[in-house]
C-alpha positions in Angstrom: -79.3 -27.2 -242.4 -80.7 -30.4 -242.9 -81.7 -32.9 -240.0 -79.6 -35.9 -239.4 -81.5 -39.2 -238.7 -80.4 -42.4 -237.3 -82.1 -45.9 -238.5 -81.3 -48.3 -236.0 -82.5 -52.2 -237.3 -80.8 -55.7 -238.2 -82.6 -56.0 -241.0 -81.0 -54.6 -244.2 -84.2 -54.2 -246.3 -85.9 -51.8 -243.9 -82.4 -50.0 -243.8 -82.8 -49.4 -247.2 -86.5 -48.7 -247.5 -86.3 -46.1 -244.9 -83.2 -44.5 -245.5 -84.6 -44.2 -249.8 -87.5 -42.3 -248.3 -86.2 -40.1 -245.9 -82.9 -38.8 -248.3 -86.0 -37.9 -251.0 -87.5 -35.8 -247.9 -84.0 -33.9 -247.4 -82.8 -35.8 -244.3 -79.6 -37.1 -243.9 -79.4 -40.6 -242.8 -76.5 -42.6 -240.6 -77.3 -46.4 -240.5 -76.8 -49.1 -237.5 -77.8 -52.8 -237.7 -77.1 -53.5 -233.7 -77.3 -51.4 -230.6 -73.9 -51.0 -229.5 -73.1 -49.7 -233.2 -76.4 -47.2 -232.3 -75.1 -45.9 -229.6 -71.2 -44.8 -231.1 -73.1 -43.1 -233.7 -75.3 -41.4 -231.1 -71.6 -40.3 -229.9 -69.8 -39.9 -233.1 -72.9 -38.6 -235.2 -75.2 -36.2 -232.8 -78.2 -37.3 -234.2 -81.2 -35.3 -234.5 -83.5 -38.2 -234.2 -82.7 -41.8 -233.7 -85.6 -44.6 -235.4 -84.7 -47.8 -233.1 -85.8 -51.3 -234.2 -86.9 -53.0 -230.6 -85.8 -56.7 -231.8 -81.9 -56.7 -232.7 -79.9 -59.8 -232.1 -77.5 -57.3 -229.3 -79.6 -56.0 -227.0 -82.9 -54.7 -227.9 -84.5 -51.9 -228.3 -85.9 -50.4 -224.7 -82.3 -51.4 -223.7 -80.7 -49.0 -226.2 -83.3 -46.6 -225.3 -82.3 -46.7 -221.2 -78.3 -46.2 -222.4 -79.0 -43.1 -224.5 -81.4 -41.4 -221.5 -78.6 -42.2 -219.2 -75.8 -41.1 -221.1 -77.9 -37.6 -221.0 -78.8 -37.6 -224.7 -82.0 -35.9 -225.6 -82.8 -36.6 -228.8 -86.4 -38.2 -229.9 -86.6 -41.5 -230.5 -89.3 -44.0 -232.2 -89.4 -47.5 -231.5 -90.4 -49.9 -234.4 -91.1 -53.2 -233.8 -93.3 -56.3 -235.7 -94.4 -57.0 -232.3 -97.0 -54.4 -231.7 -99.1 -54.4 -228.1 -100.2 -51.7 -226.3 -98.6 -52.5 -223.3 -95.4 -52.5 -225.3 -95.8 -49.4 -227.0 -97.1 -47.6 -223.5 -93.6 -48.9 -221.8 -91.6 -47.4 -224.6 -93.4 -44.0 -224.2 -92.7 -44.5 -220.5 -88.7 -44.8 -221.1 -88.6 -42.1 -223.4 -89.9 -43.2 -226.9 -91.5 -40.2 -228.4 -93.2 -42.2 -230.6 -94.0 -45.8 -231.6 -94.5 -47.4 -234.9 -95.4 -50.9 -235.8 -93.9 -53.5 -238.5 -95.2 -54.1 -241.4 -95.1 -49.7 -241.9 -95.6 -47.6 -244.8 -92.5 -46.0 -245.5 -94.5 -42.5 -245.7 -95.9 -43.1 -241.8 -92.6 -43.1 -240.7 -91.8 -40.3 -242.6 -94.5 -38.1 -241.3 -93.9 -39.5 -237.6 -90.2 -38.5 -238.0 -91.5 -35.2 -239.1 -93.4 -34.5 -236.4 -90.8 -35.9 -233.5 -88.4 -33.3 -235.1 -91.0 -30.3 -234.6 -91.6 -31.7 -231.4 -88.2 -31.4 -230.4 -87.4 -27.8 -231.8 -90.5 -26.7 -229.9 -89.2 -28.3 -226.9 -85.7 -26.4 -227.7 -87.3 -22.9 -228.2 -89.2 -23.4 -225.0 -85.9 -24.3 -222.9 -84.1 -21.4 -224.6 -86.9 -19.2 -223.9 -86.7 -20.6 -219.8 -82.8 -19.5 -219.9 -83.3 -16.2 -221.5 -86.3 -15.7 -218.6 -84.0 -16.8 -216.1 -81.0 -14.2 -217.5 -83.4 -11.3 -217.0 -84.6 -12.5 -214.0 -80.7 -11.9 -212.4 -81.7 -8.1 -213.5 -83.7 -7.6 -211.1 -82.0 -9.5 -208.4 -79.5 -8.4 -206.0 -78.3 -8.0 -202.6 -79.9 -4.7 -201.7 -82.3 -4.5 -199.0 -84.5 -2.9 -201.0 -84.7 -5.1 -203.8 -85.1 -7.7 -201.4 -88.6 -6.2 -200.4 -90.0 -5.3 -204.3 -89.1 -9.1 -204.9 -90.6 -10.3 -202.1 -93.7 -8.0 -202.8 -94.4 -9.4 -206.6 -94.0 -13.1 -205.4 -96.9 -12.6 -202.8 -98.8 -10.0 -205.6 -98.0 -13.0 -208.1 -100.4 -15.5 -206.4 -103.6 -13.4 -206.5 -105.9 -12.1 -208.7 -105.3 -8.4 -207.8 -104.5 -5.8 -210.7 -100.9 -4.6 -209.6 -98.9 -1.2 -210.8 -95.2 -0.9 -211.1 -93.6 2.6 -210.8 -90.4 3.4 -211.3 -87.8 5.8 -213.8 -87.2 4.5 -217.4 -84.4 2.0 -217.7 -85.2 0.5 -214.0 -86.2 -3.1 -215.6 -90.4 -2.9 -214.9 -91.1 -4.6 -217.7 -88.9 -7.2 -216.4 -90.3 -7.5 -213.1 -93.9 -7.7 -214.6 -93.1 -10.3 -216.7 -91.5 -12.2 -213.7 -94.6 -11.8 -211.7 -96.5 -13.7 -214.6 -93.8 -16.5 -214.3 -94.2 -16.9 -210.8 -98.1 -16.8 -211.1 -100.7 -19.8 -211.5 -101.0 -18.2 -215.1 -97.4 -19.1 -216.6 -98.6 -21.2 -218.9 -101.2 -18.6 -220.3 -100.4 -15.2 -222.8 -98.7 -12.8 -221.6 -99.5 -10.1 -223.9 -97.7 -6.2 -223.5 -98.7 -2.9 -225.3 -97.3 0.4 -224.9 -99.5 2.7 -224.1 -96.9 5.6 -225.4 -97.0 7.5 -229.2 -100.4 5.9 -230.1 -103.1 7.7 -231.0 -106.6 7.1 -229.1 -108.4 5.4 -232.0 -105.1 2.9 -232.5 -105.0 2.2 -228.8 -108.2 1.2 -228.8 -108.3 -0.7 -231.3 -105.0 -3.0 -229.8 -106.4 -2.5 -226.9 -110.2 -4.0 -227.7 -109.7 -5.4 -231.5 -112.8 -3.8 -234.0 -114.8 -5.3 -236.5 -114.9 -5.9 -239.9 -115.9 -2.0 -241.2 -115.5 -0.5 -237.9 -114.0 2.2 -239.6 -112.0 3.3 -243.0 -109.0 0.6 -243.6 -111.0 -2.4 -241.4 -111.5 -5.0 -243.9 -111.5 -7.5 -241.7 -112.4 -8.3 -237.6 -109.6 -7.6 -235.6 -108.9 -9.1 -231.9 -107.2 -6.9 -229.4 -105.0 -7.8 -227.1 -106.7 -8.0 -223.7 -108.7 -10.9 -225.8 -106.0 -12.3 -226.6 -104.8 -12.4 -222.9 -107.6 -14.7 -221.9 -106.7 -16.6 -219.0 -103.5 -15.0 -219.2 -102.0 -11.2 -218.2 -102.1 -8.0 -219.9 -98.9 -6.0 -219.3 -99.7 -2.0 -220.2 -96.6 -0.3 -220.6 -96.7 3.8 -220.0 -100.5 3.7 -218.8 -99.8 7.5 -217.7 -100.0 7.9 -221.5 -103.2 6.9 -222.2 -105.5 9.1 -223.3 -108.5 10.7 -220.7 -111.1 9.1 -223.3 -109.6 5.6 -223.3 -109.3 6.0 -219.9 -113.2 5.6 -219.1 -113.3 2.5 -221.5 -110.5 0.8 -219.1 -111.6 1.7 -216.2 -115.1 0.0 -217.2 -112.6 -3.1 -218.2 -111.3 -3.5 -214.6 -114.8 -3.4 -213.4 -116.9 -5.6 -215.4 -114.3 -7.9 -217.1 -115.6 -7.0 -220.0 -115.9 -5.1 -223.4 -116.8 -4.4 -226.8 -114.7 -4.4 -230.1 -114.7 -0.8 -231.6 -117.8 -1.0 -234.0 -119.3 -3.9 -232.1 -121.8 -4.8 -229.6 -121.6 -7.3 -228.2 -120.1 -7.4 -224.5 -117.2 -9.7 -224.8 -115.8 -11.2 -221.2 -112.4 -12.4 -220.8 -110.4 -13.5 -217.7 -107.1 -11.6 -217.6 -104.7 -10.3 -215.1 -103.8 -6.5 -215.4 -100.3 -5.3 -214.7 -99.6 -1.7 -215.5 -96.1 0.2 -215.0 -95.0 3.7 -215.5 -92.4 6.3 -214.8 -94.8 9.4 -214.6 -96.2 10.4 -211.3 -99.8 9.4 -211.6 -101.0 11.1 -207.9 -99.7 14.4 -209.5 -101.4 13.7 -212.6 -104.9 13.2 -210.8 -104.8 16.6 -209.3 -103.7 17.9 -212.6 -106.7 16.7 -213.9 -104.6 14.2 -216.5 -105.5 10.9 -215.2 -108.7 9.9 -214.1 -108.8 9.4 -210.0 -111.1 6.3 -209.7 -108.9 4.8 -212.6 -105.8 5.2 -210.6 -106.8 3.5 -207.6 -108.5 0.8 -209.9 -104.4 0.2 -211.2 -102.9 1.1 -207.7 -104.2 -2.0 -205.7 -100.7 -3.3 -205.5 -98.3 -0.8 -205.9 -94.5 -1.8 -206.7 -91.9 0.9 -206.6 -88.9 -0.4 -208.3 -86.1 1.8 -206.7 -83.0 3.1 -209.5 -79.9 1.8 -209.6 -78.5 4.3 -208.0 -80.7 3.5 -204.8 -79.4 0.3 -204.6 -75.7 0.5 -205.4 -74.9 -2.8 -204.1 -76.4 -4.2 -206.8 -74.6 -2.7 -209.5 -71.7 -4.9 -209.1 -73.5 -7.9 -209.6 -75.2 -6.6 -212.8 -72.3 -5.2 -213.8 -70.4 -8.8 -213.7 -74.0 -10.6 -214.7 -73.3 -8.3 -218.3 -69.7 -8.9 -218.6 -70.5 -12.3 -218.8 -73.5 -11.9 -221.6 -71.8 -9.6 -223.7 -68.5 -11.4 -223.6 -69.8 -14.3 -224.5 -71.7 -12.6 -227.7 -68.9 -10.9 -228.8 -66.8 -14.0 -228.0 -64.0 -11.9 -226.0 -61.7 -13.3 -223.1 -62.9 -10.7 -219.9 -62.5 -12.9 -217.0 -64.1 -9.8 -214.3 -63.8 -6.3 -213.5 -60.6 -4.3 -211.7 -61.5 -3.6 -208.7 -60.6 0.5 -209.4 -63.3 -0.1 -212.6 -65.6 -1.7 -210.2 -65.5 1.3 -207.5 -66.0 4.0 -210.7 -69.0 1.7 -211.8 -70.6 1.9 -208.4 -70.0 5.2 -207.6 -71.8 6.7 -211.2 -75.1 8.6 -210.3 -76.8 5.8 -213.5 -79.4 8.4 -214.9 -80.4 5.7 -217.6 -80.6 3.0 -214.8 -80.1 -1.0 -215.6 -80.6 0.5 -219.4 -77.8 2.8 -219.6 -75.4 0.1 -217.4 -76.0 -2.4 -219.8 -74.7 -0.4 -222.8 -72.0 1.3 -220.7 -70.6 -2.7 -220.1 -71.4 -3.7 -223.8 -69.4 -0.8 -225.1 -67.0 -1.5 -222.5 -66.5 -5.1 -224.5 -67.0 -4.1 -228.0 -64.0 -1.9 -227.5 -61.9 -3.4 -224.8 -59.5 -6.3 -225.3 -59.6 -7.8 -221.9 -59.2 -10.2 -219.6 -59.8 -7.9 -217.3 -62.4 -4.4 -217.8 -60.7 -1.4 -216.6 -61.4 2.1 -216.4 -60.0 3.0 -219.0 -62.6 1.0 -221.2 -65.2 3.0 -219.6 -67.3 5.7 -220.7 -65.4 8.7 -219.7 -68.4 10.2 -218.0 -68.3 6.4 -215.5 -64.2 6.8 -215.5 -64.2 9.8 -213.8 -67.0 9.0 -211.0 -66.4 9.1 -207.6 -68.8 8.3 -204.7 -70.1 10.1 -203.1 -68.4 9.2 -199.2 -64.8 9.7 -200.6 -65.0 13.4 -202.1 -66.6 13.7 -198.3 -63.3 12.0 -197.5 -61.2 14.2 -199.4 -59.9 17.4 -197.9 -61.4 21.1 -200.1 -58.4 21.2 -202.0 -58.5 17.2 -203.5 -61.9 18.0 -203.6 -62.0 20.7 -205.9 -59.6 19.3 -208.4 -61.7 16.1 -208.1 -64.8 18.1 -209.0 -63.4 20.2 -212.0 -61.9 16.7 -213.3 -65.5 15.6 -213.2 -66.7 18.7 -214.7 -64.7 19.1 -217.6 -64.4 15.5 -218.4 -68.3 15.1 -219.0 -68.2 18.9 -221.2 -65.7 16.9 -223.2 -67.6 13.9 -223.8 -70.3 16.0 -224.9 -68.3 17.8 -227.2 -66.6 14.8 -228.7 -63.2 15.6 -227.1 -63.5 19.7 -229.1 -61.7 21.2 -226.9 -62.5 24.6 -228.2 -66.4 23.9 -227.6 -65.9 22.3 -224.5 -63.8 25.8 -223.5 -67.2 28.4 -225.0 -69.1 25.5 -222.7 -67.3 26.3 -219.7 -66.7 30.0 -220.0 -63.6 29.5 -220.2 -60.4 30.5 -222.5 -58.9 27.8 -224.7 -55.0 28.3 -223.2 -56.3 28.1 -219.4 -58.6 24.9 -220.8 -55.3 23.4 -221.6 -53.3 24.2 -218.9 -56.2 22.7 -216.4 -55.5 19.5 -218.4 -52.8 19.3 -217.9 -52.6 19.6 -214.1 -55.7 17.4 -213.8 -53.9 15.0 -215.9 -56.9 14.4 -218.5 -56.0 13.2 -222.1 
């Protein structure tokens, strides 16, 4: 879609001037000869960028300017005047002027200065939706456990050194989102971060990511490649899976995390970079030392800050709020009306053992919207496998008879699910006959 500019000036001829040059560039083009008639277009219009004369018989142009900053409008605006000083042009920048652009001007500067404003401002965009889509995965890891109290208040102290810091916990737990909050909250923010996974690449490939090659390193190098711990520089290195890596590569990191430094495959010259190393993985890398797997000085080169991020289901007061934080996203995406979460879906959600941690909770709530109407979520738009949980202090609750039927509920409503809802499978599954399948439920009520 094309941009929409605003020409703000008294004089008609550079009205017309501008507004010739910029419609041949693509831009649509609202006009204003004062500033009070600027600033209804502002309202009326939404400008993408607003080109403000600072003379106009009205009010002028730093005037205009203050009204749109304190009406909360954001869009880029160049000041053009005939009355060019330095001073002048430093106090519009000072106000909010992205620019400034002197009379008499070539049609084509202005042009090129609107360009430029407008890339400005979509790079200012993508940075500010970037921020909010960093501070909706941040709420993943948040919570009001105890625990996750302590891992959060361990990566914010971990976050200010220098110290190479490994993350363990099961697939789905959210590490990669904790490692890439510890870069935000580190003096490197505003350097790379750069992440690899370590897992399904060969040792040659890995290396190559890992150190870049050059040119005619091997068959299919054509041309010099940088990896990605270059890359990093002055930034962090996130290595996903480094339980995967294999025992050759391993020797070539562990020299990394010594020296700093490194050689391209086919090269020679040590190469030195500044980067901080975050590693995370879901295997147990103590038990893969004694196997003989994982190299033992390696490990306590990565383990110098260790981070266990505990599963879900270790932290189960947390699984409301990330339940609710999900409704939300996934309700506004689909653009359904689901206001919360019944409180009997809320206690079947809390009480699931979560096997696929924040992972699997996610896509139980997504599917949960995709296929629910609303406004409330409730067990019956749930997984069948989540529908039928119950914790783990109520069956303790329940005397042996409740809890038996609550148990083969459980059982056969997770056979089912596995076989689709065959009831004749799910019957060979259990060992049991088709007829007494059916009459069980029926007394356990399942549909």
């Amino acid at each position: 879609m094309p941009h929409k500019i605003l020409i703000v000036d008294d004089e008609p001829f550079n009205l017309d001037i501008l507004e010739q040059e910029l419609v041949d560039r693509g831009y649509l083009i609202e006009r204003a000869n004062c500033g009070a008639e600027a600033l209804a277009k502002i309202e009326s219009t939404q400008p993408d960028l607003v080109l403000l004369d600072y003379m106009m018989p009205d009010m002028n142009g730093p005037a205009v300017l203050a009204q749109i900053r304190g009406r909360e409008h954001d869009v880029p605006v160049i000041i053009i005047t005939a009355h060019g000083t330095i001073e002048r042009a430093v106090e519009a920048i000072k106000q909010g002027a992205c620019d400034f652009i002197t009379k008499p001007f070539e049609p084509e500067h202005v042009a090129l200065a609107a360009q430029k404003a407008l890339e400005q401002q979509k790079l200012r965009t993508g940075l500010d939706l970037l921020a909010q889509e960093i501070n909706q995965r941040y709420q993943l890891i948040t919570g009001d456990s105890p625990r996750m109290a302590q891992v959060i208040d361990a990566a914010r102290k971990a976050a200010q050194s220098r110290a190479t810091i490994l993350v363990l916990g099961e697939s789905g737990a959210g590490k990669e989102i904790l490692v890439r909050a510890i870069h935000a909250w580190s003096d490197r923010r505003d350097r790379p971060f750069v992440a690899i996974n370590c897992v399904g690449l060969s040792r040659e490939l890995l290396e190559s990511e890992l150190f870049g090659h050059e040119k005619g390193a091997f068959t299919g190098a054509h041309q010099l490649k940088k990896g990605k711990m270059e890359l990093a520089d002055d930034g962090t290195v996130f290595l996903d899976e480094v339980g995967d890596i294999s025992t050759e590569l391993q020797t070539k990191l562990l020299r990394f995390l010594q020296e700093r430094e490194f050689e391209r495959v086919g090269g020679t010259r040590p190469i030195r970079v500044d980067v901080r190393v975050i590693a995370a993985t879901n295997c147990d890398l103590e038990q893969a030392v004694k196997d003989g797997e994982f190299r033992e000085d390696l490990y306590y080169r990565l383990n110098v800050v260790p981070i266990r991020l505990p599963p879900l289901r270790e932290r189960r007061e947390d699984i409301p709020v990330l339940a609710q934080h999900f409704l939300q996203r996934f309700a506004s995406e689909t653009k359904k009306n689901f206001t919360g979460i019944t409180p009997e879906a809320e206690t079947r959600i809390s009480a699931y053992h979560w096997p696929g941690n924040v992972r699997e909770l996610a896509n139980a709530i997504e599917r949960a919207v995709v296929l629910g109407s609303g406004p409330k979520l409730g067990v019956e738009d749930l997984p069948a496998t989540i529908a039928s949980a119950a914790s783990d202090v109520a069956r303790e609750a329940l005397s042996y008879r409740a809890a038996l039927q609550d148990y083969k509920r459980d059982l056969i409503t997770r056979v089912l699910s596995q076989t689709q809802g065959n009831r004749a499978a799910a019957a060979r599954v259990l060992g049991l006959q088709r007829t007494y399948l059916a009459r069980l439920l029926k007394s356990l009520g399942i549909e």
